[in-house]
N, C-alpha and C positions, 0 to 999 in steps of 0.2 A: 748494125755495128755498134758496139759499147764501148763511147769515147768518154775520156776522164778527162773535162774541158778545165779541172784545177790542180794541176800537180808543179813541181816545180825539180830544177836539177842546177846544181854550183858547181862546178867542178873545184878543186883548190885553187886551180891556178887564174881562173878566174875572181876567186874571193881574195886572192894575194893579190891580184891587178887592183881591185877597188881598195883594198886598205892603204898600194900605196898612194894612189891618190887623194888620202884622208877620206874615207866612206870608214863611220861609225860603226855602222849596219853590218857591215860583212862580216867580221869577226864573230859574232851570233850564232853563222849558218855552215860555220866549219862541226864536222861530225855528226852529222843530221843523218848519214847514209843516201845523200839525194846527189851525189858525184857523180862522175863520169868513169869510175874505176870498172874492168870486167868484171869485177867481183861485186861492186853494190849493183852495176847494171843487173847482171844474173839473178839478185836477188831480189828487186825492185822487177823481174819478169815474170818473178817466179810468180811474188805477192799478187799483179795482175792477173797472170793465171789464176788463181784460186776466186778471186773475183767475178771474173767472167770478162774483164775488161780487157778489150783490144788494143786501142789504142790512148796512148796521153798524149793531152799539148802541152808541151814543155811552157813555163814563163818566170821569168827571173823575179820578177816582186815579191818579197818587200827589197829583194840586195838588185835594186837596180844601177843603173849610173847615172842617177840624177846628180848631177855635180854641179858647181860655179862656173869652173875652169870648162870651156865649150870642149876644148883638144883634149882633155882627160876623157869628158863625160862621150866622144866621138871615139874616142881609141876604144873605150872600153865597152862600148854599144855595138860596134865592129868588132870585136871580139868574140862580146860571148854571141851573136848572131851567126857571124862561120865559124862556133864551136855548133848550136844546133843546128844548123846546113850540115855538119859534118856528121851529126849523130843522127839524123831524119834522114840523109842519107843512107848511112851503114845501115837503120832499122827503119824502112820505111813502115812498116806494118805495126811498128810500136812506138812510135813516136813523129809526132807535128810539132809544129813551135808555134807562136804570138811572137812577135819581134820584138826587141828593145830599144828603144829610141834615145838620142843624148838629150832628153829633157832638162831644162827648159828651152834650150836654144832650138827656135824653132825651124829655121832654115838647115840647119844643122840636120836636124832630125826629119825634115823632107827629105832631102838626099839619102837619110841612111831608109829610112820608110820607100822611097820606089827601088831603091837594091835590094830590099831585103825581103818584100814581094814580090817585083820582077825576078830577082837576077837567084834569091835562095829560096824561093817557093813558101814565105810564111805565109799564115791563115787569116794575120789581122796582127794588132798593136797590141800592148799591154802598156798600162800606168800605171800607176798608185793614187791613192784616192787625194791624196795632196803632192806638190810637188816643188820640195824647198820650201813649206808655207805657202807655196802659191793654191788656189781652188782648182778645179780642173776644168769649172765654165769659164775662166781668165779668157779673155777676148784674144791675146796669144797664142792659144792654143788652138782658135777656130780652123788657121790654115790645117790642121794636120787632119781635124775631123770632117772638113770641106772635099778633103782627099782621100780620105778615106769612105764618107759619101758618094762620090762618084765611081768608086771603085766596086760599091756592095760589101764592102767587109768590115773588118770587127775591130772592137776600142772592147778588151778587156779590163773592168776595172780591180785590182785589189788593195787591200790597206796598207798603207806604208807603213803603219809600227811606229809612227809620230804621237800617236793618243789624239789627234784630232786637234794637234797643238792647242792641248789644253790643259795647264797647271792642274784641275782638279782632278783628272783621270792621270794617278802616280803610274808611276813604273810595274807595283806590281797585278798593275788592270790590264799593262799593253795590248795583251792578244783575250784576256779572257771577255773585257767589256770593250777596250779602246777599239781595237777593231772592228766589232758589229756597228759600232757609233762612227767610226769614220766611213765605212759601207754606207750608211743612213745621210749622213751630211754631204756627202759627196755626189751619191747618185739623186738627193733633192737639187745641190748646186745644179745639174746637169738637167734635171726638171723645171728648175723653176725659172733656169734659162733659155728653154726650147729646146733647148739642142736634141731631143727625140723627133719634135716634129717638124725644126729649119731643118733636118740632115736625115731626112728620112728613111734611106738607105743606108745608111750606118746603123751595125746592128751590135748592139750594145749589150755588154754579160755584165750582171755585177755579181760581186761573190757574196756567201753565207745568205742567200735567199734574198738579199738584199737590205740586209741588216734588219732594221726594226721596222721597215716600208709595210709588212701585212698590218702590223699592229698601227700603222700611224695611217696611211693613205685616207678614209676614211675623215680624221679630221685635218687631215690636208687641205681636204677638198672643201671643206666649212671653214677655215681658218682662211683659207686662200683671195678669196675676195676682196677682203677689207685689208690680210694683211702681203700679199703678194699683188695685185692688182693688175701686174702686168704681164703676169705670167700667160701665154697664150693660149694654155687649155687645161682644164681638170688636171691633177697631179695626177689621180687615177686611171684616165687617160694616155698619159704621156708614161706611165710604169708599166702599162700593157704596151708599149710598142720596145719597150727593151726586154732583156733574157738572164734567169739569175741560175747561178749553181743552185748546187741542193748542198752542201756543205753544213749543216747542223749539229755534229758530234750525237748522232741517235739520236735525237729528241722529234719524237713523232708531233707534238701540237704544233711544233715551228711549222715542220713543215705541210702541214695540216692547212695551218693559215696560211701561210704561201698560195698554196693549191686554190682555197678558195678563194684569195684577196687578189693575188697577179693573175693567177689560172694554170692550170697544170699543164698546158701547152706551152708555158714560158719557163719551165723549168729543166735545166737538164743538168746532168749528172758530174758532181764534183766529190773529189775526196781528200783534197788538202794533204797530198803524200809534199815533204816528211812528217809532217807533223800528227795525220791520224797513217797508222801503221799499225804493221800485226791485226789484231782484231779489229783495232778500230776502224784500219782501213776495209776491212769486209764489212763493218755494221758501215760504211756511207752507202752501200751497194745495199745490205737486206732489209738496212731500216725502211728504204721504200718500198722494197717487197712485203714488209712487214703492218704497211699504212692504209692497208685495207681502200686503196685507191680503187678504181676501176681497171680493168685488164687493159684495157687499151691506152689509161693515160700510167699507167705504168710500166708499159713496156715502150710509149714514147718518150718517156722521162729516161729512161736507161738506153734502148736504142735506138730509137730514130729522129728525134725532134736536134742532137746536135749535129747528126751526121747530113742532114739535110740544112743547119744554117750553115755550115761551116764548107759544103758544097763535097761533100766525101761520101756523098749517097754512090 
């Protein structure tokens, strides 16, 4: 089965919910064609059609409801969750979801995480690589990945579109550089924290290969001694027991490195719909056919290595 484990869907009335609880972010992601209307769904089936790809998991990041207010960031985390209950529903064969949680509040977001796996059938969580400024190894956050541990399922990470709260990556870096950099910061945070090997069973995706991880890992692992010291095991180590999309905008050495630095067992198939569309969305699908990989770890990269984390075998 050929899952697209990085796609995302707003519908309006969901991105009218978060503006009006002052979310920045939403306004952004109105007219992307990634709604809930019959007419973009139609065509968002068609596009997979041509691809080969069966099914997507729906996930709200970057316009998620990480809010202040816990009662907003709850209303609106319950929202759009039985919007995608309702739409995994009507299309079971094209569509799963990642749940949304009212991050940062974390009780808060227990409650809505066992309804929204028990009671709506999600696959696992989705975050953003920061949350309000907070990191995502915050010791806060352990009950949710403690929970998700015992369960066996998934903590999808993608970039929030913050720049990595960082002055020197401007506005107009957001998604071209800020994003791979918040990928790269984020799922170190979560390395250099354990949190791969205290929560074993949590099984962890980050997006866009995992940002700059093939090119860094390596001196991770020579830097890490003297200057992370505490960290429980090889960084190298601990990036082989998580799972990254293939998300690279065609660029074959990205994912070249990927392949040989995490392994091509760790990779499976993403295509950042709305944002790569039309062609682009077919080059997330041929450029690995195109990567001169082996038959076998390319046709696990496209169909079998998600359908079997995600238990859809």
């Amino acid at each position: 089965m050929r899952i697209d484990v990085h796609a995302h869907l707003w519908s309006e009335e969901y991105l009218h919910l978060l503006e009006s609880f002052g979310s920045t972010e939403a306004p952004a992601h109105h007219g992307l064609g990634a709604g809930s209307t019959a007419e973009e769904l139609d065509k968002r089936f068609a596009l997979m059609d041509r691809a080969g790809i069966d099914l997507q998991v729906l996930s709200t990041p970057p316009a998620s409801p990480h809010l202040d207010d816990a009662a907003h960031a709850t209303e609106a985390a319950k929202w759009v969750n039985d919007e995608y209950a309702e739409l995994t529903s009507r299309h079971p064969d094209r569509f799963r979801a990642f749940a949304t949680l009212p991050f940062p509040h974390t009780d808060a977001a227990l409650t809505e995480l066992t309804r929204a796996l028990d009671d709506l059938g999600m696959l696992g969580v989705a975050i953003t690589t920061d949350v309000l400024g907070k990191p995502i190894d915050d010791p806060s956050f352990l009950p949710i990945y403690q929970e998700l541990d015992r369960r066996g399922s998934v903590l999808y990470v993608h970039p929030a579109g913050t720049r990595a709260q960082s002055e020197l990556i401007s506005e107009t870096m957001t998604w071209s550089i800020g994003a791979p950099i918040e990928d790269t910061v984020a799922l170190t945070h979560l390395i250099l924290a354990g949190i791969p090997s205290r929560f074993p069973n949590l099984k962890i995706i980050g997006s866009h290969l995992g940002g700059a991880l093939p090119m860094t890992l390596n001196r991770m692992d020579r830097q890490q001694p003297w200057e992370s010291p505490n960290t429980p095991e090889k960084p190298s180590l601990a990036a082989r027991r998580m799972w990254f999309d293939t998300v690279a905008h065609d660029h074959l050495p990205a994912l070249h490195a990927a392949a040989e630095t995490l392994g091509a067992d760790r990779l499976i198939l993403g295509t950042d719909f709305p944002y790569q569309s039309g062609e682009a969305f077919q080059e997330a699908v041929t450029y690995i056919e195109r990567a001169n990989l082996s038959d076998a770890d390319t046709k696990a990269i496209l169909d079998t290595t998600a359908a079997g984390l995600l238990g859809l075998t």
